[in-house]
Biopython code that builds the backbone (N, CA, C, O; Angstrom):
import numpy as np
from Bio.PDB.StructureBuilder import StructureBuilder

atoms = [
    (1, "UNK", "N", (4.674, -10.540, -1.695)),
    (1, "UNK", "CA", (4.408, -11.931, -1.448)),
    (1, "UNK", "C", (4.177, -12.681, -2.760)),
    (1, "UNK", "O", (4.565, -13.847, -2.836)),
    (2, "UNK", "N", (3.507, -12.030, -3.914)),
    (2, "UNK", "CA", (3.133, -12.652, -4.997)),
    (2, "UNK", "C", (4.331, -12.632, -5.745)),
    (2, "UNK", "O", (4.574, -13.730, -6.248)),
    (3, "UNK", "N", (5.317, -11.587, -6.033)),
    (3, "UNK", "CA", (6.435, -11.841, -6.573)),
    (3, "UNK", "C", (7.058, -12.895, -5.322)),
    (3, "UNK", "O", (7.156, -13.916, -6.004)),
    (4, "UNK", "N", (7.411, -13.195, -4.303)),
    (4, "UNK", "CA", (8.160, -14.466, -3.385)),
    (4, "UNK", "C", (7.614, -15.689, -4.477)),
    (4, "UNK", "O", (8.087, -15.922, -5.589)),
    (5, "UNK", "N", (6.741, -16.224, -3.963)),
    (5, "UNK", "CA", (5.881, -17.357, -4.814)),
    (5, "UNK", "C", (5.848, -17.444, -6.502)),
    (5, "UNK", "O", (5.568, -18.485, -7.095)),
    (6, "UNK", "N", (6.147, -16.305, -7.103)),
    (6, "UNK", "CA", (7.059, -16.473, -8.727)),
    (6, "UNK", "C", (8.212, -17.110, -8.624)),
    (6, "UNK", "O", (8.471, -18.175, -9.185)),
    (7, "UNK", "N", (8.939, -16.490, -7.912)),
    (7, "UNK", "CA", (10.439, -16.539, -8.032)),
    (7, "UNK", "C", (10.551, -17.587, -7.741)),
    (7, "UNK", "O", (10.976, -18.337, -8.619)),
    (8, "UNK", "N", (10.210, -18.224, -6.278)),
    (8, "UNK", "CA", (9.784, -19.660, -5.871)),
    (8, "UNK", "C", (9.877, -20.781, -7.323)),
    (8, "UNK", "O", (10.806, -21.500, -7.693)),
    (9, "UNK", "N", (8.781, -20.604, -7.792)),
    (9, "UNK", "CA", (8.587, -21.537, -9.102)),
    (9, "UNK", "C", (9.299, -21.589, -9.839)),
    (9, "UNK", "O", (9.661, -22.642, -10.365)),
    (10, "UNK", "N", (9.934, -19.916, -10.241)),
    (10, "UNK", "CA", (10.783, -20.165, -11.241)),
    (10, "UNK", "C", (12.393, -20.695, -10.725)),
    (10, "UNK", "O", (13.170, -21.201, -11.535)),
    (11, "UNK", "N", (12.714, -20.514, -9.410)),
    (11, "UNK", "CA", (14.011, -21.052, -8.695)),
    (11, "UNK", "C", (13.981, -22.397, -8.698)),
    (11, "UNK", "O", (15.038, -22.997, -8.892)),
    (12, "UNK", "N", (12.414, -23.324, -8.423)),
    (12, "UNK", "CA", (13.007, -24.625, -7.871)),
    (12, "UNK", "C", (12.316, -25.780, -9.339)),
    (12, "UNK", "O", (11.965, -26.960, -9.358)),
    (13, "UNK", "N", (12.375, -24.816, -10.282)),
    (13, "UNK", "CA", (11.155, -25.765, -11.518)),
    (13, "UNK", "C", (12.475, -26.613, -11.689)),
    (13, "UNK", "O", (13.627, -26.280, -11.410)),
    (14, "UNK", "N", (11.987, -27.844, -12.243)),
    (14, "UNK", "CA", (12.818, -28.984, -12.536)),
    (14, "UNK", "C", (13.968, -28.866, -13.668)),
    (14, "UNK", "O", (13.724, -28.871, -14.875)),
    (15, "UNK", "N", (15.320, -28.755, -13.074)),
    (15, "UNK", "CA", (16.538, -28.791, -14.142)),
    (15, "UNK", "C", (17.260, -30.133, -14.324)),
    (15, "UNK", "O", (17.662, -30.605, -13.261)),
    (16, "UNK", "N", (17.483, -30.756, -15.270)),
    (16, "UNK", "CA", (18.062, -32.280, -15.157)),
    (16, "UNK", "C", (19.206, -31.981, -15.202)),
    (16, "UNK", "O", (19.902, -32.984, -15.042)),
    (17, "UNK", "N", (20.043, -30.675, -15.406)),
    (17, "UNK", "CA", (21.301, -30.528, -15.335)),
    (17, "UNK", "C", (21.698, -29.277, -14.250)),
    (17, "UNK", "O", (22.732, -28.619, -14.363)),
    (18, "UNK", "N", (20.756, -29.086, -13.250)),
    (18, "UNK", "CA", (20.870, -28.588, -11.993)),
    (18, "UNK", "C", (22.396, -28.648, -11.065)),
    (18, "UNK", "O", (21.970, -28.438, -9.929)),
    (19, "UNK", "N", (23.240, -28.742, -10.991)),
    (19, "UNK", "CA", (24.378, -28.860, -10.169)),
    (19, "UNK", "C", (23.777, -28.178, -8.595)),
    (19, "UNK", "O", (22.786, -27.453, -8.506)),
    (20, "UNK", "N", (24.719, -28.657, -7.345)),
    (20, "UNK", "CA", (24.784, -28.178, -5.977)),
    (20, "UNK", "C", (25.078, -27.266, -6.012)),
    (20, "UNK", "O", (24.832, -26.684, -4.956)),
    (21, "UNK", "N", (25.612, -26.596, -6.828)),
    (21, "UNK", "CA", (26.334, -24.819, -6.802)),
    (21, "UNK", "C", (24.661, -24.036, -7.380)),
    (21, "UNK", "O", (24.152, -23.062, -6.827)),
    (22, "UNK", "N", (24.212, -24.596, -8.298)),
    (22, "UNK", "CA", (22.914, -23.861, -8.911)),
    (22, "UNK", "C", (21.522, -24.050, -7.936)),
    (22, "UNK", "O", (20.742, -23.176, -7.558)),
    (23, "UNK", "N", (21.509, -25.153, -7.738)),
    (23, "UNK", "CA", (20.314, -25.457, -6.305)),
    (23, "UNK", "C", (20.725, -24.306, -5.388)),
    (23, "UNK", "O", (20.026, -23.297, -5.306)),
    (24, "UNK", "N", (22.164, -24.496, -4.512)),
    (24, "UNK", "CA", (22.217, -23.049, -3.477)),
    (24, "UNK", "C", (22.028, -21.762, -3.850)),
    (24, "UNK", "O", (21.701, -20.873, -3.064)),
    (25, "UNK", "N", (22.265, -21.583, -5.300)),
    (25, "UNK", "CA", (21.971, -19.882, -5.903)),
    (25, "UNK", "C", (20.310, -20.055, -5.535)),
    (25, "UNK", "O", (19.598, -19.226, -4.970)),
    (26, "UNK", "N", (20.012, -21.109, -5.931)),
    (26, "UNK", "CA", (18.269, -20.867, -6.217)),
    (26, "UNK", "C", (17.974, -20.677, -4.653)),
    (26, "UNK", "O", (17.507, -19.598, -4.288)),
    (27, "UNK", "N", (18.181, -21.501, -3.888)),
    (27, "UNK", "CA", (17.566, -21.264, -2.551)),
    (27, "UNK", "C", (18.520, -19.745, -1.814)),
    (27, "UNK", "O", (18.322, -19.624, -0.605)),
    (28, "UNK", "N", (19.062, -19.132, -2.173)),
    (28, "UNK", "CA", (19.918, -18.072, -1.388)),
    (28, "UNK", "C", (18.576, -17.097, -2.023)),
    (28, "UNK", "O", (17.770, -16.714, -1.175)),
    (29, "UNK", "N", (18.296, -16.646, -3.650)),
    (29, "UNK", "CA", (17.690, -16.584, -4.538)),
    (29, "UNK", "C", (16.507, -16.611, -3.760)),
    (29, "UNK", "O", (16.239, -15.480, -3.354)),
    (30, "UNK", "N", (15.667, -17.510, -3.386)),
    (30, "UNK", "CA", (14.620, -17.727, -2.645)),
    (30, "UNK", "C", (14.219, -17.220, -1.652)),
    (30, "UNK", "O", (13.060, -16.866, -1.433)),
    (31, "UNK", "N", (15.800, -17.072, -0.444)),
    (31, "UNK", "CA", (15.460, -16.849, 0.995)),
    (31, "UNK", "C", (15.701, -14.960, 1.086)),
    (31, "UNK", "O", (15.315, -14.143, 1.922)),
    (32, "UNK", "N", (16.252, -14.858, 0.216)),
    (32, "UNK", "CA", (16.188, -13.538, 0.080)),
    (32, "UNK", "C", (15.158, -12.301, -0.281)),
    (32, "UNK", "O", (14.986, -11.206, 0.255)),
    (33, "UNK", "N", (14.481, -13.010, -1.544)),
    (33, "UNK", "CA", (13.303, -12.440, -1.636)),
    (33, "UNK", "C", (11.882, -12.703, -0.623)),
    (33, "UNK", "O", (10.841, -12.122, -0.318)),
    (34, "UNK", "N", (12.532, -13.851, -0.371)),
    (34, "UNK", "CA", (11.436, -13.891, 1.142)),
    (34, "UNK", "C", (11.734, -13.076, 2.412)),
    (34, "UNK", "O", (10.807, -12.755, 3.155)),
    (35, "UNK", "N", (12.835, -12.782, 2.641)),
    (35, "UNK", "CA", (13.681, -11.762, 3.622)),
    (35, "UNK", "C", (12.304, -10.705, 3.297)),
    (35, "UNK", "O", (11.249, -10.392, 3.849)),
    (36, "UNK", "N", (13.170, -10.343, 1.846)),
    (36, "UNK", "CA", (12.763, -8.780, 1.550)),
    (36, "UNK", "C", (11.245, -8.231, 1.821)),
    (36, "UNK", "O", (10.863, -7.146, 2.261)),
    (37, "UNK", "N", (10.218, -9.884, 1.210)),
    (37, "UNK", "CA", (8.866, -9.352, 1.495)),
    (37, "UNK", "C", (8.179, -9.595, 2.649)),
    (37, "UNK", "O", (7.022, -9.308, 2.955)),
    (38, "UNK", "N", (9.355, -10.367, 3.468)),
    (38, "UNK", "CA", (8.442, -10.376, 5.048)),
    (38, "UNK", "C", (8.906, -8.786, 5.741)),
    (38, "UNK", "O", (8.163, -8.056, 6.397)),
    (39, "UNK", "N", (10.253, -8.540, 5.399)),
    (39, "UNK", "CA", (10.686, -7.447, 5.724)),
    (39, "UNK", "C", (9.751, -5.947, 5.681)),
    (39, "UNK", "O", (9.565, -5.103, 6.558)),
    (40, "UNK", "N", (9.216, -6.045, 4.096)),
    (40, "UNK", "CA", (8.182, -4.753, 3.551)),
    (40, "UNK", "C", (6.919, -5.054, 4.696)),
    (40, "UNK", "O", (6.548, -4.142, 5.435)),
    (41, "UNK", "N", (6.391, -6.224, 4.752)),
    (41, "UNK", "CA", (5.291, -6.557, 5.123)),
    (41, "UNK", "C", (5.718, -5.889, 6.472)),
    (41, "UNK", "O", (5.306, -4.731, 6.418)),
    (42, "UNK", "N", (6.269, -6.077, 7.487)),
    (42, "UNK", "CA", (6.688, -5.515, 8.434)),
    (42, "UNK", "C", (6.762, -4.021, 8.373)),
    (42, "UNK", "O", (6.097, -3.665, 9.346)),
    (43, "UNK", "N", (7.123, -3.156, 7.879)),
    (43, "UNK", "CA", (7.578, -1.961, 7.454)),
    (43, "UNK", "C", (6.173, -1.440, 7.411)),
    (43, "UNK", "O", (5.784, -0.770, 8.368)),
    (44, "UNK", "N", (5.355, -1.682, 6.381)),
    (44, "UNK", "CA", (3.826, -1.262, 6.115)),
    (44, "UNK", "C", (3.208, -1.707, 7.624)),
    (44, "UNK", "O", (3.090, -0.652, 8.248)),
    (45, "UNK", "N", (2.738, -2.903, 8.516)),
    (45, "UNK", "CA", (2.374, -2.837, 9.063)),
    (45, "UNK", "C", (2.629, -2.144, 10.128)),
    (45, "UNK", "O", (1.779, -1.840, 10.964)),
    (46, "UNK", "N", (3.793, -1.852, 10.173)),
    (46, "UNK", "CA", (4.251, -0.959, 11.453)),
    (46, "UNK", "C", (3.772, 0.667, 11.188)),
    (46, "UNK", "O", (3.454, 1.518, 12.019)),
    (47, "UNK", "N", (3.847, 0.747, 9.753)),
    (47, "UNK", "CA", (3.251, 2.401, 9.391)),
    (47, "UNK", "C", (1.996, 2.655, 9.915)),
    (47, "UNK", "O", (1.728, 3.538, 10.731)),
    (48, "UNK", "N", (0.967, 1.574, 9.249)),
    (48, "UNK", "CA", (0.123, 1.381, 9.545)),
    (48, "UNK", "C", (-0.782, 1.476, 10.527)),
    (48, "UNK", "O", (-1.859, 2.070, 10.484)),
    (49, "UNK", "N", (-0.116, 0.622, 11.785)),
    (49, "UNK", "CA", (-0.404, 0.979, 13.475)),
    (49, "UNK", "C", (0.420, 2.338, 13.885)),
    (49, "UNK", "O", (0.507, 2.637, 15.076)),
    (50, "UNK", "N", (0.961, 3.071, 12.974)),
    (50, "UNK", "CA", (1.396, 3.705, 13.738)),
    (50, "UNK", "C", (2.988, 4.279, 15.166)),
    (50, "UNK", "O", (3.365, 5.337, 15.670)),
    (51, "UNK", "N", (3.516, 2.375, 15.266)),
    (51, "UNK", "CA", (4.139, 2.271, 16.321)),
    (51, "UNK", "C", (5.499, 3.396, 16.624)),
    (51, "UNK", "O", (6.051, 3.467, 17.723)),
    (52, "UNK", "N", (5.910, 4.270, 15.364)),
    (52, "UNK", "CA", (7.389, 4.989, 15.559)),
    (52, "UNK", "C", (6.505, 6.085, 16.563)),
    (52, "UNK", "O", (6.927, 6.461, 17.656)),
    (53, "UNK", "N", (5.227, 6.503, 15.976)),
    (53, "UNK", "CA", (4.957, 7.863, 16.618)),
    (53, "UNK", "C", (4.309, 7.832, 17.936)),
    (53, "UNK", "O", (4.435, 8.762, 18.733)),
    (54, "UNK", "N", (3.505, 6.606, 18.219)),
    (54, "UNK", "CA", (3.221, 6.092, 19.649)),
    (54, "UNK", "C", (4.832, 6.258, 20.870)),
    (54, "UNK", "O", (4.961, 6.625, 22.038)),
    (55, "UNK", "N", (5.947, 5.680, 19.625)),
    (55, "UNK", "CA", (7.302, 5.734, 20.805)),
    (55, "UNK", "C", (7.719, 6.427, 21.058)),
    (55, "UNK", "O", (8.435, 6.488, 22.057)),
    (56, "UNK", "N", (7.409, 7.622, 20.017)),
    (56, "UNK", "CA", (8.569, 8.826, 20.239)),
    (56, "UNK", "C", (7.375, 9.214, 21.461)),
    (56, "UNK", "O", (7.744, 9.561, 22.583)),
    (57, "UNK", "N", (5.913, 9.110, 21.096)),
    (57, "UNK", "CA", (5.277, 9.946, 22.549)),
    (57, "UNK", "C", (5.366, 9.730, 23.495)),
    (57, "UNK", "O", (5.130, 10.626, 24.305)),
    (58, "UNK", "N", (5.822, 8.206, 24.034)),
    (58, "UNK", "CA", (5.674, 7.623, 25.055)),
    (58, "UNK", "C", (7.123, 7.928, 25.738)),
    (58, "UNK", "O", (7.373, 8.115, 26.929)),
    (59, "UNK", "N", (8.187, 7.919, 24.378)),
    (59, "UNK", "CA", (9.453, 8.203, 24.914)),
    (59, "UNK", "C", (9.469, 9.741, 25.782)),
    (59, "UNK", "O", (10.099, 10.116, 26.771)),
    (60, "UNK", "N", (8.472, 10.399, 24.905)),
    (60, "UNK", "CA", (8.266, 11.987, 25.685)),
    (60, "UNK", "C", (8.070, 11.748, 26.963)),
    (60, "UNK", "O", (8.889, 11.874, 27.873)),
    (61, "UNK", "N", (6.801, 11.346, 27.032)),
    (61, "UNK", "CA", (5.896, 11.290, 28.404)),
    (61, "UNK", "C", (6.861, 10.426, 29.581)),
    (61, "UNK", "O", (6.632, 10.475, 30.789)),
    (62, "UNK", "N", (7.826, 9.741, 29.036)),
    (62, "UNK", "CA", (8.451, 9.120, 30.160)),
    (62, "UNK", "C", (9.218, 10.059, 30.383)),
    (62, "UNK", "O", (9.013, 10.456, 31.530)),
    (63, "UNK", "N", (10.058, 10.670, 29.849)),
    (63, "UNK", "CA", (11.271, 11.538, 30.253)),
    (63, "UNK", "C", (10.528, 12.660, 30.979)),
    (63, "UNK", "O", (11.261, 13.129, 31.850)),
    (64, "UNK", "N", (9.283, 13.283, 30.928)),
    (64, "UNK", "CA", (8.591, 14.070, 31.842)),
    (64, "UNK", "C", (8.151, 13.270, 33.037)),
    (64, "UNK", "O", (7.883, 13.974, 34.010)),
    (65, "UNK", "N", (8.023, 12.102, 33.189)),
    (65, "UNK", "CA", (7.999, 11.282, 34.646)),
    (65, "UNK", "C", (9.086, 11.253, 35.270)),
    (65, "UNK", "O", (9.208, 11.335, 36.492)),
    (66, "UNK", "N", (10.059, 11.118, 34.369)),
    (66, "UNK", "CA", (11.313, 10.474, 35.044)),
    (66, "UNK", "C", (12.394, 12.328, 35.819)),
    (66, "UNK", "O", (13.293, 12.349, 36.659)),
    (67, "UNK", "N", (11.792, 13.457, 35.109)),
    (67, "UNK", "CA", (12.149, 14.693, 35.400)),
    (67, "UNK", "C", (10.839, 14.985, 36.845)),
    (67, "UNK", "O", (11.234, 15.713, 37.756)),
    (68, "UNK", "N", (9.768, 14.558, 36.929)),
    (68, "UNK", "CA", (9.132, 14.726, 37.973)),
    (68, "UNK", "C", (9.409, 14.057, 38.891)),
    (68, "UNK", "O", (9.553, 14.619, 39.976)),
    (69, "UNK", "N", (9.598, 12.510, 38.785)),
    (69, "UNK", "CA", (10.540, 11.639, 40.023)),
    (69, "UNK", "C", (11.500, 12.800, 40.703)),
    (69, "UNK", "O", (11.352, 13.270, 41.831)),
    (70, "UNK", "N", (12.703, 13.209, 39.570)),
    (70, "UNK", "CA", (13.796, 13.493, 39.854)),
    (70, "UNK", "C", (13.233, 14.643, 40.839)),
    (70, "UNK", "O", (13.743, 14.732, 41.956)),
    (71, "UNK", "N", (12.142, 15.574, 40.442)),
    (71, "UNK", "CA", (12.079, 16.991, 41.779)),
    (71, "UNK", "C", (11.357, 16.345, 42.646)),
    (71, "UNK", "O", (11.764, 16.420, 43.805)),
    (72, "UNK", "N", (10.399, 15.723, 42.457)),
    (72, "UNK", "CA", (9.769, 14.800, 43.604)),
    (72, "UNK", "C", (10.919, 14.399, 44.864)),
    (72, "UNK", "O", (10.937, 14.624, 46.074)),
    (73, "UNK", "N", (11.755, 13.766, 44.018)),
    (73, "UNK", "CA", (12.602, 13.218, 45.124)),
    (73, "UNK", "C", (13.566, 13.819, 46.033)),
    (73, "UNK", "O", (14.139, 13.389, 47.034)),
    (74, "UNK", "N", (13.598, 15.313, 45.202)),
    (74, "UNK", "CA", (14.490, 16.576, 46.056)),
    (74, "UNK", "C", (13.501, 17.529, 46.597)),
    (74, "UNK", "O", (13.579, 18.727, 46.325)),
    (75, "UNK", "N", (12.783, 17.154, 47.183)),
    (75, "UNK", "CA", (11.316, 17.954, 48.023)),
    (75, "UNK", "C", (11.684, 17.154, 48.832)),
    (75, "UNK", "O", (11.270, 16.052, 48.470)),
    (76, "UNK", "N", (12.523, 17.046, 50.206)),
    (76, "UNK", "CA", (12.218, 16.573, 51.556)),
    (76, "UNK", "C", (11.893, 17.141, 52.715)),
    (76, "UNK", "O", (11.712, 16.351, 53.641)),
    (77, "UNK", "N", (11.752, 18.397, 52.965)),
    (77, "UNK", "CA", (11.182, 18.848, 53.999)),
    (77, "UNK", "C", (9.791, 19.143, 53.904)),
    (77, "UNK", "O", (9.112, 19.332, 52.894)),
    (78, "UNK", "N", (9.455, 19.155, 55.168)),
    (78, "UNK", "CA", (7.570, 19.375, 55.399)),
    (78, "UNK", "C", (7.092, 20.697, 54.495)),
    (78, "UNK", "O", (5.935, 20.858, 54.107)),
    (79, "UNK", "N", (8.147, 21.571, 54.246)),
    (79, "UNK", "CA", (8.052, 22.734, 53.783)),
    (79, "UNK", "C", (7.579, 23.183, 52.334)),
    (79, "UNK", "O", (7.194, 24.279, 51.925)),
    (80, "UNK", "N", (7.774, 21.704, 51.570)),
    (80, "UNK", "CA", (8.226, 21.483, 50.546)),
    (80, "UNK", "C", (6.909, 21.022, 50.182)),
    (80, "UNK", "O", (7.097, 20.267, 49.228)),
    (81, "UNK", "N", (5.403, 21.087, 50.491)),
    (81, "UNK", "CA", (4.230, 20.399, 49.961)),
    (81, "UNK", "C", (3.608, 21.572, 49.250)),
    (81, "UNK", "O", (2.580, 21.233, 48.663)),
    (82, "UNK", "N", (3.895, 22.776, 49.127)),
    (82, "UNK", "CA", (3.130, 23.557, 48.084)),
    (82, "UNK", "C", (4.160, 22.813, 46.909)),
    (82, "UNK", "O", (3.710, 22.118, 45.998)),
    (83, "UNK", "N", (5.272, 23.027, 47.061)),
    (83, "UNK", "CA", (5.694, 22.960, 45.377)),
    (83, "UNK", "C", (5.526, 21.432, 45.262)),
    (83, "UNK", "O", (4.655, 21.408, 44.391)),
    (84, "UNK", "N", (5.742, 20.309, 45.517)),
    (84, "UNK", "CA", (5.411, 18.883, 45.815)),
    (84, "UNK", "C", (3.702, 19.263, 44.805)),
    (84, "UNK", "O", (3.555, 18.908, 43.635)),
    (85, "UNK", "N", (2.760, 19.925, 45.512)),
    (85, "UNK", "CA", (1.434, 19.772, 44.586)),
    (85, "UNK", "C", (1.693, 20.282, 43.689)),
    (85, "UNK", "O", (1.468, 19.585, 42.699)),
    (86, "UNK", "N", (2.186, 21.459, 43.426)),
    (86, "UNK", "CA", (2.460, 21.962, 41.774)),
    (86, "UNK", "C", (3.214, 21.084, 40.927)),
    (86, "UNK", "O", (3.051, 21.403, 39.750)),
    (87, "UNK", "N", (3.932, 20.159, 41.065)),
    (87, "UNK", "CA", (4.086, 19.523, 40.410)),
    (87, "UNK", "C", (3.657, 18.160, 39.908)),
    (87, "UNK", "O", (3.882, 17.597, 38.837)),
    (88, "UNK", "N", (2.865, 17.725, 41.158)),
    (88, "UNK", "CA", (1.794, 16.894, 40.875)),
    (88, "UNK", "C", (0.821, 17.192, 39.668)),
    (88, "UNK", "O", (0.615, 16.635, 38.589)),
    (89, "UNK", "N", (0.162, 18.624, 40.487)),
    (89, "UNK", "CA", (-0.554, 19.567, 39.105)),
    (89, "UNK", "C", (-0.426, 19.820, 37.800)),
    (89, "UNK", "O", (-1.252, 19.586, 36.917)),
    (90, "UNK", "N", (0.768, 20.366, 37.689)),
    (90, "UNK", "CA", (1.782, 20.084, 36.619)),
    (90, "UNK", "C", (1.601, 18.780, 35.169)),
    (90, "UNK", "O", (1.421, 18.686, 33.955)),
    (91, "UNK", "N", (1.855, 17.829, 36.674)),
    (91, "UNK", "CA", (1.503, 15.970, 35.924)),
    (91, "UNK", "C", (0.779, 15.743, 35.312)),
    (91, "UNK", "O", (0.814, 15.203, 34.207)),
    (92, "UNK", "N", (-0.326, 16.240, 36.114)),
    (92, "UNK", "CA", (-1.698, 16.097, 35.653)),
    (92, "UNK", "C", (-2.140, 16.872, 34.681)),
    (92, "UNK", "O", (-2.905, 16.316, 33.894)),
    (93, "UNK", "N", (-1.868, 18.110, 34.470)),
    (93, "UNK", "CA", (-1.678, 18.641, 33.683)),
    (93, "UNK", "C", (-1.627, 18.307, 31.974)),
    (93, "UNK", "O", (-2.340, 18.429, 30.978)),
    (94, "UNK", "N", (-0.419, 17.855, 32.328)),
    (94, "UNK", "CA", (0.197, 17.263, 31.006)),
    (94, "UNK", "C", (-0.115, 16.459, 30.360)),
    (94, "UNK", "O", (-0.029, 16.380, 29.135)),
    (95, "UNK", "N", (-0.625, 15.566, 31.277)),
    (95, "UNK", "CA", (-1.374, 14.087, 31.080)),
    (95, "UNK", "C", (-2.664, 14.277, 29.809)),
    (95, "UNK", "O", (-2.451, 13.561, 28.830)),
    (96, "UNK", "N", (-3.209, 14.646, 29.773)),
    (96, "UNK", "CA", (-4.650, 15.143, 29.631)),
    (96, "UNK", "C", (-4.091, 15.987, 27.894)),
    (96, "UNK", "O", (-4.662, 15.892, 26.807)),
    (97, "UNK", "N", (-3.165, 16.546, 28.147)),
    (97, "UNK", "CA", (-2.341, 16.888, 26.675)),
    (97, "UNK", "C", (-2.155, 16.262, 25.575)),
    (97, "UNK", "O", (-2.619, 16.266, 24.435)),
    (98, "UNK", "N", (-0.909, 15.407, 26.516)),
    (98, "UNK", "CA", (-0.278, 13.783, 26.015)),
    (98, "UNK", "C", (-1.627, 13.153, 25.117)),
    (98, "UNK", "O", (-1.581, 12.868, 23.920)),
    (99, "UNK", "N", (-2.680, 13.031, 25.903)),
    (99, "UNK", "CA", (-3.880, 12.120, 24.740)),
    (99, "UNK", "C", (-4.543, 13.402, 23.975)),
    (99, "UNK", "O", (-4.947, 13.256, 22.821)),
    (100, "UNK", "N", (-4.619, 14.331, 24.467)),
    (100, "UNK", "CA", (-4.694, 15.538, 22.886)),
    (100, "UNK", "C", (-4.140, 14.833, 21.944)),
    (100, "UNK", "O", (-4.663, 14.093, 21.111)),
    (101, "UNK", "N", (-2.738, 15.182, 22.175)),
    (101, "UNK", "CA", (-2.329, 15.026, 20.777)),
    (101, "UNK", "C", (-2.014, 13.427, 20.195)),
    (101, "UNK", "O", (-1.747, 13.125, 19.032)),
    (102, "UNK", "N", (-2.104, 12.717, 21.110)),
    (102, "UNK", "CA", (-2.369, 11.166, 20.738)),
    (102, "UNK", "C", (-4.082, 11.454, 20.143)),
    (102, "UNK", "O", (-3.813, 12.207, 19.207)),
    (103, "UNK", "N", (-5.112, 11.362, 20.127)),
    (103, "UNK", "CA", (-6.129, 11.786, 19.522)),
    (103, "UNK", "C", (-6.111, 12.486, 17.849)),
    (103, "UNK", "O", (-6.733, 12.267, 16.809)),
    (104, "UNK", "N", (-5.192, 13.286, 18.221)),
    (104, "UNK", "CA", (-5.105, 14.275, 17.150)),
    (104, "UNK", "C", (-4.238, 13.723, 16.089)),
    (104, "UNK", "O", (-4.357, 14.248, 14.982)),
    (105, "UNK", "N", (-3.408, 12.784, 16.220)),
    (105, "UNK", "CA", (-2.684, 11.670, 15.540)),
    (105, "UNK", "C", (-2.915, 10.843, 14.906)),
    (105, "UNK", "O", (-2.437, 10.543, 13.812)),
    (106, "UNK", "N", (-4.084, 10.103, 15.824)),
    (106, "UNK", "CA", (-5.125, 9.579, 15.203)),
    (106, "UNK", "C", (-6.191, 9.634, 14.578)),
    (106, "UNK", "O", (-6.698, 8.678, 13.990)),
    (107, "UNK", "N", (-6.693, 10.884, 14.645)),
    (107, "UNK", "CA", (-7.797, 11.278, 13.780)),
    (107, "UNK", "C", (-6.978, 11.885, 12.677)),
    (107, "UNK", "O", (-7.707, 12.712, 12.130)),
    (108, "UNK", "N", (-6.412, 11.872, 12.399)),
    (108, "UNK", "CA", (-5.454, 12.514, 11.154)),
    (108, "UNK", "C", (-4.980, 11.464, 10.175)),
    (108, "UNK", "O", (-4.591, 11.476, 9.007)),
    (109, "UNK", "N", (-5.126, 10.737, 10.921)),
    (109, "UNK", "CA", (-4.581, 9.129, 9.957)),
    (109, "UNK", "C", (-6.006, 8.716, 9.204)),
    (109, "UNK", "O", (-7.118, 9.097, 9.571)),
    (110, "UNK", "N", (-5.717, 7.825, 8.035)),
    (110, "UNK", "CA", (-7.295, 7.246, 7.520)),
    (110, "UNK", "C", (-7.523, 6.353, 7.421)),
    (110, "UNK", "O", (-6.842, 5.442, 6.948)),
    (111, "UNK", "N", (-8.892, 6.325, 7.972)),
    (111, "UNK", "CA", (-9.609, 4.726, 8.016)),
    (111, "UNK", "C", (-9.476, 3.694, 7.322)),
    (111, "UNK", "O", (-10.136, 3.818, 6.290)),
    (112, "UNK", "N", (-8.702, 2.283, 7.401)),
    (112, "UNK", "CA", (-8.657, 1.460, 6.251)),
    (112, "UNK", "C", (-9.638, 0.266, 6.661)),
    (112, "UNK", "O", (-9.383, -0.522, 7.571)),
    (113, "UNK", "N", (-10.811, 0.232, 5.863)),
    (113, "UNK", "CA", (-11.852, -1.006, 6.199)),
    (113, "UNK", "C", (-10.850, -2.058, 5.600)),
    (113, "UNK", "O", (-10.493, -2.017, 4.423)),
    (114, "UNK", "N", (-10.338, -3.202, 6.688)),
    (114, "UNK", "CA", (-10.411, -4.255, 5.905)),
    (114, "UNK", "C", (-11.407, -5.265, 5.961)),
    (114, "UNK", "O", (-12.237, -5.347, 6.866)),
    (115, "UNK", "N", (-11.291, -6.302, 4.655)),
    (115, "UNK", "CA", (-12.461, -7.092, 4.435)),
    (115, "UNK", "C", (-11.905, -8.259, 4.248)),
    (115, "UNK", "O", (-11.074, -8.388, 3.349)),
    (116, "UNK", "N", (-12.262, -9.322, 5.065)),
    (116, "UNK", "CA", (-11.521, -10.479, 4.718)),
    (116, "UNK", "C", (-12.478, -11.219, 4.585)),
    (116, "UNK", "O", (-12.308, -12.397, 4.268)),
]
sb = StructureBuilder()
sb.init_structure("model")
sb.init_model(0)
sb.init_chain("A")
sb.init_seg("    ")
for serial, (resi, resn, name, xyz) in enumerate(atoms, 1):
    if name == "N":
        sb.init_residue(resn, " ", resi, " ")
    sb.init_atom(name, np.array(xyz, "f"), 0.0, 1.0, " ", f" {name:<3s}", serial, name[0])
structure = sb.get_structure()
């Protein structure tokens, strides 16, 4: 951000022989390095919270719902309620895991006090 706001100054400081071709370098010049550091800023904050490794877990934990739907939904006879609870069990099971290691993710990461 502090290099954006250099470059800034030094792109738009006063030229008396400035041409329309040199003004657009300066502002392309400008919008670019502003790209780049909203871009980083993004990048760090996303490390930060964490969000790739929250998705890949969540991406887990869904594809184990979406595989329990799937036997859930091929259990139709009355016959079919022992294994119907084991896989309920199963669910539940897993569940209780899933925030293990969400826990364990997080306590592994380190505390950043901020102070504003």
């Amino acid at each position: 951000m502090v290099l954006t706001a250099l470059l800034t100054g030094v792109a738009f400081a006063p030229d008396p022989e400035a041409t329309a071709t040199v003004w657009a370098c300066d502002v392309l010049l400008f919008l670019i390095t502003t790209a780049l550091s909203v871009g980083a800023g993004f990048a760090f904050y996303g490390h930060a919270r964490a969000y790739e490794e929250h998705a890949h877990s969540y991406g887990e934990m869904g594809r184990i719902f979406a595989h329990a739907r799937r036997e859930a939904d091929s259990l139709n006879s009355p016959d079919d309620a022992d294994a119907y609870n084991r896989l309920i069990f199963d669910l539940g099971r897993e569940a209780p895991a899933e925030n293990a290691e969400w826990l364990k993710d997080h306590r592994s990461r380190q505390i950043v006090h901020e102070v504003h």
